[in-house]
MDTraj code that builds the backbone (N, CA, C; nanometers):
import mdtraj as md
import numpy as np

residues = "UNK UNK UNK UNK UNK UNK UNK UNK UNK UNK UNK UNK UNK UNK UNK UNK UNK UNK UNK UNK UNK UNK UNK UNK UNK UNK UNK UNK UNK UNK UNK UNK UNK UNK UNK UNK UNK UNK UNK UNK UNK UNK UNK UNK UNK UNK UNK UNK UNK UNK UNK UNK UNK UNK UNK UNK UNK UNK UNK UNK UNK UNK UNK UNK UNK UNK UNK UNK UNK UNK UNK UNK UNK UNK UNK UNK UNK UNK UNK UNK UNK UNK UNK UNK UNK UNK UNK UNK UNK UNK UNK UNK UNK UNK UNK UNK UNK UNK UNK UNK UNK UNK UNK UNK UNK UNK UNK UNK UNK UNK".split()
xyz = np.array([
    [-0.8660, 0.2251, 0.0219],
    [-0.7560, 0.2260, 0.1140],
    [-0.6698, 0.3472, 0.0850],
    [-0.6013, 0.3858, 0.2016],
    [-0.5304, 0.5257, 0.1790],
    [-0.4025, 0.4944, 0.0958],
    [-0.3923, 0.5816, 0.0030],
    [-0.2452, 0.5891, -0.0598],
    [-0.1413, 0.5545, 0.0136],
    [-0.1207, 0.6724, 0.1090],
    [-0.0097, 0.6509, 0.2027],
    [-0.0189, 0.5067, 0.2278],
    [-0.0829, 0.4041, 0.2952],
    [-0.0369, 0.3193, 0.3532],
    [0.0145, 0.2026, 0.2336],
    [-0.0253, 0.2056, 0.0916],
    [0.0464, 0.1595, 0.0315],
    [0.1742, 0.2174, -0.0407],
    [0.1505, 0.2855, -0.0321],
    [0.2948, 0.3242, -0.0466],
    [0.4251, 0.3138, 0.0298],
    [0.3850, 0.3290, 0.1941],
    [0.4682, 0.3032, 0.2602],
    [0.5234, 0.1083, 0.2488],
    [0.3892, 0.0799, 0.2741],
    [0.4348, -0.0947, 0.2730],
    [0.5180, -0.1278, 0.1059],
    [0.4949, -0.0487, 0.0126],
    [0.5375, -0.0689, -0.1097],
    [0.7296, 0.0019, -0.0996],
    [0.7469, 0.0796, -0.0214],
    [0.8891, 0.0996, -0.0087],
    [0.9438, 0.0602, 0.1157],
    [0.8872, 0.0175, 0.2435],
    [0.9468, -0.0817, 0.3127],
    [0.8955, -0.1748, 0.4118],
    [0.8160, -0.2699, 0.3067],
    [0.7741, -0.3692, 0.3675],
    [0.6535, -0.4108, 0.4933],
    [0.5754, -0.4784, 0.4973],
    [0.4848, -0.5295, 0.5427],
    [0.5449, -0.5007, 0.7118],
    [0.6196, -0.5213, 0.7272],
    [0.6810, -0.5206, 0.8799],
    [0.7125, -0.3481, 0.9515],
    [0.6701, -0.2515, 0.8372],
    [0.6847, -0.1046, 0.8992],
    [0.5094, -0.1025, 0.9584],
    [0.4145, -0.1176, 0.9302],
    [0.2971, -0.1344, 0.9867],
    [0.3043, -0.2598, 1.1119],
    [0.3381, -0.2120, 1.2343],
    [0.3592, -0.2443, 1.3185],
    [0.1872, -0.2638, 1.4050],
    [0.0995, -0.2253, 1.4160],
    [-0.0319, -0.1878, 1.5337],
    [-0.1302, -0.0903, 1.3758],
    [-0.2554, -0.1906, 1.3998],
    [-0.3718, -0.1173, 1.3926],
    [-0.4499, -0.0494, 1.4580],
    [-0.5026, 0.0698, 1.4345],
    [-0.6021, 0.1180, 1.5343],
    [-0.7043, 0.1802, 1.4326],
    [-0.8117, 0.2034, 1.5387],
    [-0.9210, 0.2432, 1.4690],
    [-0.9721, 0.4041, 1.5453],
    [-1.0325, 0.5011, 1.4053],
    [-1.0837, 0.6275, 1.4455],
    [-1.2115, 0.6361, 1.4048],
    [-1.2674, 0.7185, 1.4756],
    [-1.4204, 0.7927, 1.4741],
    [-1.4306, 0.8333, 1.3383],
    [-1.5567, 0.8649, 1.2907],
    [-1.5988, 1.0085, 1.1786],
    [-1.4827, 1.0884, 1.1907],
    [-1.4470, 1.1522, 1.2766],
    [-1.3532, 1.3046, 1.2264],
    [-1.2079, 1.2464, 1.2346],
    [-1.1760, 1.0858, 1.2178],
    [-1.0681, 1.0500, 1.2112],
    [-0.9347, 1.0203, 1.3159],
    [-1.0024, 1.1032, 1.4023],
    [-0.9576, 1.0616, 1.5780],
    [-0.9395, 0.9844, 1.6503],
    [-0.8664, 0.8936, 1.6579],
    [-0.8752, 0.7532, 1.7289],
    [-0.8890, 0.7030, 1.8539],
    [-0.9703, 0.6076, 1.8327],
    [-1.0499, 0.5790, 1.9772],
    [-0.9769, 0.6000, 2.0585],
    [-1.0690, 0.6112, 2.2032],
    [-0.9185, 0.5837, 2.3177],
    [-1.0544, 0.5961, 2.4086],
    [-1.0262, 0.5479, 2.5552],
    [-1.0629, 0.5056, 2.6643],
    [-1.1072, 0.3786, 2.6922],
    [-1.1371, 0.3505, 2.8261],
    [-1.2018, 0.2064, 2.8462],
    [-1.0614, 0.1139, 2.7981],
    [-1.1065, 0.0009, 2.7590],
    [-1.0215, -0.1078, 2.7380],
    [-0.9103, -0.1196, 2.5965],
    [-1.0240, 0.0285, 2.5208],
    [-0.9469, 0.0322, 2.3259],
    [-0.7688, 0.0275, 2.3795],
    [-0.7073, -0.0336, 2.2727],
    [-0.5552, -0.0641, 2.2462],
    [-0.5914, -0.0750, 2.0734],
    [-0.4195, 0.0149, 2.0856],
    [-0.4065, -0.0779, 1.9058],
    [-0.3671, -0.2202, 1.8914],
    [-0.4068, -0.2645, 1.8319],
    [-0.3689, -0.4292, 1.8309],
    [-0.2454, -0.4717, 1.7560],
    [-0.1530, -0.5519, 1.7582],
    [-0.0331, -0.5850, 1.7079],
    [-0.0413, -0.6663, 1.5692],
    [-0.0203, -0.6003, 1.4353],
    [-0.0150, -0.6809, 1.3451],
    [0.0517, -0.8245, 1.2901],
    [-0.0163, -0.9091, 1.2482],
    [0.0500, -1.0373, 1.1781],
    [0.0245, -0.9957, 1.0192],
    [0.1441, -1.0417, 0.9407],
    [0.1074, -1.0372, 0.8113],
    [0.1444, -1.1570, 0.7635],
    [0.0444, -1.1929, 0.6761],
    [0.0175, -1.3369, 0.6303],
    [0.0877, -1.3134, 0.4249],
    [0.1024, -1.3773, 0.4135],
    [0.1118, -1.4277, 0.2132],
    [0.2683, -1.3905, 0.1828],
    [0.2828, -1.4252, 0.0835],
    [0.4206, -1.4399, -0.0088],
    [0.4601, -1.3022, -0.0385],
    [0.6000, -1.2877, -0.0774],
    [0.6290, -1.1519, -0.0952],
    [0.5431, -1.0880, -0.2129],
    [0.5193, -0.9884, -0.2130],
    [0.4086, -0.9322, -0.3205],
    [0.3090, -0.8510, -0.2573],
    [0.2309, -0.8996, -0.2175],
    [0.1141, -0.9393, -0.1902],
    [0.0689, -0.9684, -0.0182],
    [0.0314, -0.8802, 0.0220],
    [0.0286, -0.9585, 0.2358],
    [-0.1181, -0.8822, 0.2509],
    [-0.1420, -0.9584, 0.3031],
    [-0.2598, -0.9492, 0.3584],
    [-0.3056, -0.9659, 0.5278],
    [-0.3288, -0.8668, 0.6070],
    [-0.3631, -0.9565, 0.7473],
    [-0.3707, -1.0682, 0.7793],
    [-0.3272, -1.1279, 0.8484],
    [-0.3384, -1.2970, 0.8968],
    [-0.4650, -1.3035, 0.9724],
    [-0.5430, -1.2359, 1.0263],
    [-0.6544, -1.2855, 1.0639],
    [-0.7151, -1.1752, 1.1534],
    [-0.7980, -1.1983, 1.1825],
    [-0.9208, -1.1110, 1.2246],
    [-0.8472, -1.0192, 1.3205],
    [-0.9148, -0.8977, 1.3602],
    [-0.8785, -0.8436, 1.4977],
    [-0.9966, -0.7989, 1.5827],
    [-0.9854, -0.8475, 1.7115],
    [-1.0974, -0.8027, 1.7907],
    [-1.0476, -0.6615, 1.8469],
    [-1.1453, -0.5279, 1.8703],
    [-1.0996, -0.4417, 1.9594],
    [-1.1892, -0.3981, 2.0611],
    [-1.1207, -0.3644, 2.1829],
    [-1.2537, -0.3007, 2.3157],
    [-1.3016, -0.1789, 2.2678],
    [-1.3651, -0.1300, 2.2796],
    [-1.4818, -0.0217, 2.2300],
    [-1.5091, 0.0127, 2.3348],
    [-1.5091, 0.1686, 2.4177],
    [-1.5988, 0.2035, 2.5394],
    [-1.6977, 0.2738, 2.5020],
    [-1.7837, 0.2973, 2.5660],
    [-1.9018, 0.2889, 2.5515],
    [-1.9637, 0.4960, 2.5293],
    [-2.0273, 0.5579, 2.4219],
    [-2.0097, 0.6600, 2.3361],
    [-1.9147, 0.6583, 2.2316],
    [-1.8754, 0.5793, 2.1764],
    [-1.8006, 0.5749, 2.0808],
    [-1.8523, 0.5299, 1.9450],
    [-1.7825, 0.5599, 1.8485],
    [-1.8384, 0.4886, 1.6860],
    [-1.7192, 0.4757, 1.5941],
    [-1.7051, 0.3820, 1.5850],
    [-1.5874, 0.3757, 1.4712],
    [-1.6408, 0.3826, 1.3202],
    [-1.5430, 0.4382, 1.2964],
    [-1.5654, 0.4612, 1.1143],
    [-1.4362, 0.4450, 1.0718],
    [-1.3266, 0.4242, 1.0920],
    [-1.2165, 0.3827, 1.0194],
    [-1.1203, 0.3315, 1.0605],
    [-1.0418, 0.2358, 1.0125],
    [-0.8940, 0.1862, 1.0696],
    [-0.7919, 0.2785, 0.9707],
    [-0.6701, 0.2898, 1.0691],
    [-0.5394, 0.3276, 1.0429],
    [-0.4718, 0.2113, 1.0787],
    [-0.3175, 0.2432, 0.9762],
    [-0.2148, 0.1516, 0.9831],
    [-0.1144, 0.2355, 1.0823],
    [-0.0654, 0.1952, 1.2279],
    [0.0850, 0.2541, 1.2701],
    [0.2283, 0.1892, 1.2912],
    [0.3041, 0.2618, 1.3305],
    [0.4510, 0.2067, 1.3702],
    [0.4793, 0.1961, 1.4995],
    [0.3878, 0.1862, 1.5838],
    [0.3801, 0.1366, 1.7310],
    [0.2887, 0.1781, 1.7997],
    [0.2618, 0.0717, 1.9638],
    [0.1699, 0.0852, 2.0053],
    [0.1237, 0.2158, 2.0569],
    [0.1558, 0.2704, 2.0486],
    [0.1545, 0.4355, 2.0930],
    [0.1908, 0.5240, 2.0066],
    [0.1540, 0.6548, 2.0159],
    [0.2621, 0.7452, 1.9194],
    [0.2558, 0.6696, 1.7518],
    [0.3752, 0.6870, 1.7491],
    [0.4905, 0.6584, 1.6336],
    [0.3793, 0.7186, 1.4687],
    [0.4291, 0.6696, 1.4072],
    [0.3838, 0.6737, 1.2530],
    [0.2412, 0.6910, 1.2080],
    [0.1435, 0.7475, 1.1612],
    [-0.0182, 0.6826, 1.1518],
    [-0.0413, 0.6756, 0.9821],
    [0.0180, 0.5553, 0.9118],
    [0.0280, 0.5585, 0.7920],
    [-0.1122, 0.5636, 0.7436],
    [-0.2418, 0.6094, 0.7685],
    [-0.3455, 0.6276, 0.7503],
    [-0.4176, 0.4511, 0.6680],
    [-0.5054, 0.4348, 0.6445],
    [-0.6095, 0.3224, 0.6227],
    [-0.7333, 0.3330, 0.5386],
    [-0.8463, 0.2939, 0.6032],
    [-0.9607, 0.3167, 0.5250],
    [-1.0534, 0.3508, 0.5909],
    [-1.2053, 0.4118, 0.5573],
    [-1.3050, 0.4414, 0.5657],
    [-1.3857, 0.3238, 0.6437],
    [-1.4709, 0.2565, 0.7401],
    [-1.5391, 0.1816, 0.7652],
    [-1.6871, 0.1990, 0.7343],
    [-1.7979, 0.0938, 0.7405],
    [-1.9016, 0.1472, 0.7659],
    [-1.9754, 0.1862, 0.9092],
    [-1.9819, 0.3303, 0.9545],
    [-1.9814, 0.3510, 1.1175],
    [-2.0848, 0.2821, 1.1807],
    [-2.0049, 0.1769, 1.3052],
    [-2.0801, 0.1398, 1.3529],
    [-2.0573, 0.1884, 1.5271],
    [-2.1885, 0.2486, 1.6103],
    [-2.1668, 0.3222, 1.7247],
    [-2.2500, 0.2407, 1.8397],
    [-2.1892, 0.2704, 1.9405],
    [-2.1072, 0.1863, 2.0723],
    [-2.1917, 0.2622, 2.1729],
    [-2.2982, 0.2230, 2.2187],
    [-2.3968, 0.2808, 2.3249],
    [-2.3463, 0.2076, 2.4670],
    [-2.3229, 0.0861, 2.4343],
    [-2.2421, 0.0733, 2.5310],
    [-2.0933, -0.0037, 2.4748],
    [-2.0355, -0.0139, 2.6051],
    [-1.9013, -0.0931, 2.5682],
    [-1.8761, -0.2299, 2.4993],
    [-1.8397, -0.2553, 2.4299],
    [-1.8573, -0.3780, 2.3485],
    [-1.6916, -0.3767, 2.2779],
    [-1.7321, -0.4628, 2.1737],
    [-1.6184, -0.5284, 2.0609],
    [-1.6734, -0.5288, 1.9404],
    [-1.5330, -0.4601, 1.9032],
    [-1.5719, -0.4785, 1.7279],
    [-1.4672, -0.5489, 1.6708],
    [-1.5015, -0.6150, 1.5670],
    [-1.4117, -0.7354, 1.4767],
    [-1.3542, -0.6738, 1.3245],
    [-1.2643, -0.6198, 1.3581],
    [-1.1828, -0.6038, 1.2020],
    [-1.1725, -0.7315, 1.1363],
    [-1.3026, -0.7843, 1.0115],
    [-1.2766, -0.8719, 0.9321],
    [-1.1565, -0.8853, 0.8251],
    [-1.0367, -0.9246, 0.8416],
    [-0.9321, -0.9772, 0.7539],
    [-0.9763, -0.9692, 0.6521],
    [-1.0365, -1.0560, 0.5914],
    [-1.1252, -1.0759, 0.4185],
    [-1.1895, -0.9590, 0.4032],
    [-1.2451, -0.9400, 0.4639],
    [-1.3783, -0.8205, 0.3892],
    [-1.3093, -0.6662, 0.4001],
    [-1.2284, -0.6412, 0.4341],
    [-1.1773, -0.4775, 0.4675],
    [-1.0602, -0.4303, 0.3852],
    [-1.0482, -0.5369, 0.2812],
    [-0.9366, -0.4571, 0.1407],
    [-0.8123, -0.4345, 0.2184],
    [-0.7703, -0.5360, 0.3185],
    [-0.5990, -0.4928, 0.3540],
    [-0.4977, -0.5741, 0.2596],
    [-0.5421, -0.6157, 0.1488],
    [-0.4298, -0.6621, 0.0397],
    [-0.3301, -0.5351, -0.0119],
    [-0.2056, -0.5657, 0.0489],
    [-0.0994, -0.4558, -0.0311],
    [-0.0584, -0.4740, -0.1169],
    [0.0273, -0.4162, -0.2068],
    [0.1607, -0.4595, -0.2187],
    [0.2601, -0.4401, -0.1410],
    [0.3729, -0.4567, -0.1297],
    [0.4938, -0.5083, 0.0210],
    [0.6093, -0.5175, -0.1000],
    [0.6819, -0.4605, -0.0432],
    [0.8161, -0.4249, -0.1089],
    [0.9103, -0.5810, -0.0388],
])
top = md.Topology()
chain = top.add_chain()
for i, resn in enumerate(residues, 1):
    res = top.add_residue(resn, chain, resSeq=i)
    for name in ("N", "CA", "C"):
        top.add_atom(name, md.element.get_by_symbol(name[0]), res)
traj = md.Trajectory(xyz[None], top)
């Protein structure tokens, strides 16, 4: 997981990561067709937060994701950077499932 994004949640809180989104190989984030960043829930006790649960996203179709970023709104704002995925590519339009458990979003949270 990227430095930056713990660090940021480590000086102010689980609630500045506002929207996940996800980027290609060269780190570029998706866009066309139905893709949106999705609106974060954060789940666990102060310390420690973890996503509350899965996220589905639209995928159009030529696309491949290889990584999620953390931002500060649905558009624009902040891109506290994330992690590496394993790329999976989109011949046609479909959905991909950001697994909660399996993708290391345990912070620390100020």
């Amino acid at each position: 997981m990227d430095s930056n994004f713990h660090t940021a949640l480590a000086a102010h809180g689980a609630g500045l990561i506002t929207h996940i989104g996800l980027v290609n190989g060269s780190g570029v984030e998706i866009s066309g067709g139905g893709y949106a960043r999705l609106p974060v829930t954060w789940a666990g006790a102060a310390g420690v937060r973890s996503l509350d649960d899965d996220m589905v996203f639209d995928i159009p179709a030529g696309e491949t994701v290889a990584g999620w970023r953390g931002f500060t709104a649905l558009t624009a704002g902040t891109n506290y950077g994330g992690a590496a995925l394993t790329p999976a590519s989109f011949t046609n339009a479909g959905t991909y499932t950001l697994l909660a458990a399996s993708t290391n979003f345990t912070v620390q949270a100020g």
